[in-house]
C-alpha positions in Angstrom: 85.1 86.2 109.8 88.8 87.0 110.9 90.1 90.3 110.6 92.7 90.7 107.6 94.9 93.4 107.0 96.1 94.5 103.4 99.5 96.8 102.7 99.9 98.8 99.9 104.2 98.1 100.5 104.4 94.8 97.7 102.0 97.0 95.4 104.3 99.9 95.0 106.1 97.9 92.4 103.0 96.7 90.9 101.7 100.5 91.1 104.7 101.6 89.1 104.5 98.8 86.7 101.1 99.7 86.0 102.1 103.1 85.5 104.5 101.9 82.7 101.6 99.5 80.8 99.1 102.2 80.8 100.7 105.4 80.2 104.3 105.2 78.9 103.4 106.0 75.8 102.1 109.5 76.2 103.2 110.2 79.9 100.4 109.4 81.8 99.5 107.5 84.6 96.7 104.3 84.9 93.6 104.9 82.6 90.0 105.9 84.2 88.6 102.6 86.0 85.4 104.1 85.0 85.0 106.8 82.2 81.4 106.6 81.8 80.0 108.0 84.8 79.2 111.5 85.2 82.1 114.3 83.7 83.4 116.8 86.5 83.2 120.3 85.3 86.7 120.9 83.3 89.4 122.8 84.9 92.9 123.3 83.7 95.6 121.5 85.6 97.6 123.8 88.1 101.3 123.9 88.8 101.9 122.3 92.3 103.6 119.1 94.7 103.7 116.1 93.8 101.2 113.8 95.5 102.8 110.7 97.4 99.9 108.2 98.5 99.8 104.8 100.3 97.1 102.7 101.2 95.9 99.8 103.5 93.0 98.4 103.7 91.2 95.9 106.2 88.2 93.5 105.9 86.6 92.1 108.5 82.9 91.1 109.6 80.1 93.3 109.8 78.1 91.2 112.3 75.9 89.4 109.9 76.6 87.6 106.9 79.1 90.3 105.6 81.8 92.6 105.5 83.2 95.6 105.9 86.2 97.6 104.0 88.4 100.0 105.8 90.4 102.0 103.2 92.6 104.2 104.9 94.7 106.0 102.8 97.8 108.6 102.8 98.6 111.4 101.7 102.2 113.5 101.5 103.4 116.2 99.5 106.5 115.9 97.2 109.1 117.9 98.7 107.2 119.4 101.0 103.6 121.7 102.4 100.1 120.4 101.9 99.1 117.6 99.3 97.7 118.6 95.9 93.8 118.4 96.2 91.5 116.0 94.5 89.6 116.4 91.3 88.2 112.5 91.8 88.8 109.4 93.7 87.7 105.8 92.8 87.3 103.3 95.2 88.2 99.8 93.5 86.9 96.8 95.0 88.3 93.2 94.2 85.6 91.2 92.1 84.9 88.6 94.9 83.0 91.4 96.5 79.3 91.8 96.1 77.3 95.1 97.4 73.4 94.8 97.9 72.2 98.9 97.9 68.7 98.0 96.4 68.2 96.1 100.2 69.1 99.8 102.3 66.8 102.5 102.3 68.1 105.6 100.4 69.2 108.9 101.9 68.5 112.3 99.4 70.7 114.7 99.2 68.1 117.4 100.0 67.3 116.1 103.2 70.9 116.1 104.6 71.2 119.9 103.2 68.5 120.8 105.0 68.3 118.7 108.0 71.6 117.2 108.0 72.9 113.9 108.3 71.0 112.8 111.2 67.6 113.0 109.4 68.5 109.8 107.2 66.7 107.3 106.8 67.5 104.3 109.7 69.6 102.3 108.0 70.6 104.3 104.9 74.5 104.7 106.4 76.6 102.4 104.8 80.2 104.0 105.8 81.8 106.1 107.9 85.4 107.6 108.3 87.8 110.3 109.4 88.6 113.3 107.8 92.6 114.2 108.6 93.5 118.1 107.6 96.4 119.5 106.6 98.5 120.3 109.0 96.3 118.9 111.7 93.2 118.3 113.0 90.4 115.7 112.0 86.4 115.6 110.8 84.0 113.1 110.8 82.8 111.5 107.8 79.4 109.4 106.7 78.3 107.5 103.5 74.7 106.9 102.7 73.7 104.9 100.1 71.6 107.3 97.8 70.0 107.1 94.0 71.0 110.1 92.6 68.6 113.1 90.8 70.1 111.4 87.7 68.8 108.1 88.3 72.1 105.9 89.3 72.7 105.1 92.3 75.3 105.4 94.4 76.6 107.3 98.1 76.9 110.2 99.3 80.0 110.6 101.4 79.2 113.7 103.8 81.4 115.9 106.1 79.4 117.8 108.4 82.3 119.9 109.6 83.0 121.6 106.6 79.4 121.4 105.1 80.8 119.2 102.5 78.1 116.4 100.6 80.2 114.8 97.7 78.4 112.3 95.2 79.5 109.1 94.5 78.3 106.8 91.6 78.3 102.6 91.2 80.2 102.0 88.0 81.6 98.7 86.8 85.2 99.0 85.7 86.8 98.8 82.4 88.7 96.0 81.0 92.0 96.6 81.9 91.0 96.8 85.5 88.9 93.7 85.4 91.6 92.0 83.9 93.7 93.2 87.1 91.0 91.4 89.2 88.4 94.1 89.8 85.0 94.4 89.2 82.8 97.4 90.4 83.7 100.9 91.7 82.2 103.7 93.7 83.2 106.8 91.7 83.7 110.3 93.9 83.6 113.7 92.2 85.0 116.6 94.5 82.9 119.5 92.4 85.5 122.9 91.7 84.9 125.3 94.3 85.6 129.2 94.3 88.9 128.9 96.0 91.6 128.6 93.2 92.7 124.9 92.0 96.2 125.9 93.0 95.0 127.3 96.4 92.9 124.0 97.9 94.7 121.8 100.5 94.0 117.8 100.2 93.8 116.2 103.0 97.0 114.2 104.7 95.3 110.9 105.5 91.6 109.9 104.8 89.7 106.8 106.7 86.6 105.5 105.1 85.1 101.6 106.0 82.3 100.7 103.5 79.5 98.4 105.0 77.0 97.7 107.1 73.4 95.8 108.2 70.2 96.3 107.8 67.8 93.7 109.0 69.2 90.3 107.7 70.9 92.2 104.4 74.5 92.9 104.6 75.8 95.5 102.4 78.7 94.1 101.6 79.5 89.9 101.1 82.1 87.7 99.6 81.0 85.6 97.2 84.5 83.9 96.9 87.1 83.8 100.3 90.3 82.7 98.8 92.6 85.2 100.7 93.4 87.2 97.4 91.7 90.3 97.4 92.9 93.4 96.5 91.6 96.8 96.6 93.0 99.7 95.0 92.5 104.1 95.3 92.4 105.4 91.5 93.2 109.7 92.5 93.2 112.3 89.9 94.5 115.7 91.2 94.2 119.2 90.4 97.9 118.8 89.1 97.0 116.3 86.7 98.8 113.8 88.8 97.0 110.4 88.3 97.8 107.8 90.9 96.9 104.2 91.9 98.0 103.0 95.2 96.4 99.4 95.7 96.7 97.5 98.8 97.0 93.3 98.6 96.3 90.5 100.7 100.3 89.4 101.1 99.9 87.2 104.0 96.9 85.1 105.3 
């Protein structure tokens, strides 16, 4: 498996055109890949910048029979100072993609808040990433695949640094997004905190590769390789800002 490289540059027209089919009418941006996974607490949106994301995305072997997906993404502010922070993000993955977490052991969320990360399971990491602050400075990150208290399962992204465990659900998308060429999602809630809406920072770049091996299982295949992927970052902000940067395979 050779390493490919995706660029969210071509998509910014598609990003905007999207923008135009599924929210002209009342002002919004794209609709929620996946509305029926679990509701974040309500908060009220907050005056604040206007987010300005990119995001590239690489896939390459994981050393068995799979892959691995690097999104990296980016994040400014719009004119200027920290970016707005997240209510959710949604990891879209192109529907040639299939994910095995019933073959990885599970990690529970009690065990890394008591023990932390490193008393996981063997085997239950399925991702790992970099954390990049506002205005500098970086944190690790880790993803463990989990089932949930609720039943679903799913990941749990963790940043040790900043004692921060953040749950993330398996949904399958909505029409209009499978219609667009996707076909399941990992859906990340970042819970309200005490710190005012208008007073959190998001981050200025966040790094995060999905996959991994566990004996012969892979956690991540391609069930179709026909150099068309495409892989897309659906952000909701504390703003209200909805935005959809997707990357695409342009070149082979």
């Amino acid at each position: 498996m050779r390493t490919r490289y995706f660029s969210s540059g071509l998509a910014a027209a598609l990003v905007a055109a999207a923008g135009l089919a599924w929210g002209a009418e009342d002002g919004g941006g794209p609709p929620d890949p996946a509305p029926g996974g679990p509701q974040r607490p309500y908060e009220p949106d907050v005056s604040g910048p206007r987010n300005i994301d990119s995001l590239t995305v690489g896939v390459d072997g994981d050393g068995g029979a799979g892959v691995r997906v690097a999104f990296d993404r980016t994040s400014r502010a719009e004119p200027a100072g920290p970016p707005a922070a997240p209510r959710r993000f949604v990891f879209l993955f192109d529907e040639s993609l299939d994910f095995h977490p019933r073959d990885f052991p599970v990690c529970a969320r009690a065990v890394i808040e008591t023990n932390g990360p490193a008393a996981c399971p063997d085997g239950s990491q399925v991702g790992r990433g970099t954390s990049h602050l506002h205005p500098e400075g970086t944190a690790d990150v880790y993803a463990f695949n989990a089932r949930h208290a609720n039943g679903l399962r799913g990941a749990l992204v963790v940043i040790p640094a900043s004692n921060t465990i953040l749950e993330l659900t398996w949904e399958k998308v909505t029409r209009p997004y499978r219609e667009r060429g996707y076909r399941w999602a990992l859906d990340e809630i970042v819970p309200p905190s005490p710190l005012p809406p208008e007073q959190r920072v998001g981050t200025r770049r966040f790094e995060l590769t999905w996959g991994a091996t566990h004996g012969t299982a892979s956690f991540a295949t391609v069930r179709k390789d026909d150099g068309k992927f495409r892989f897309g970052l659906w952000s909701e902000f504390v703003t209200g800002q909805v935005v959809l940067p997707e990357a695409l395979n342009i070149s082979r």
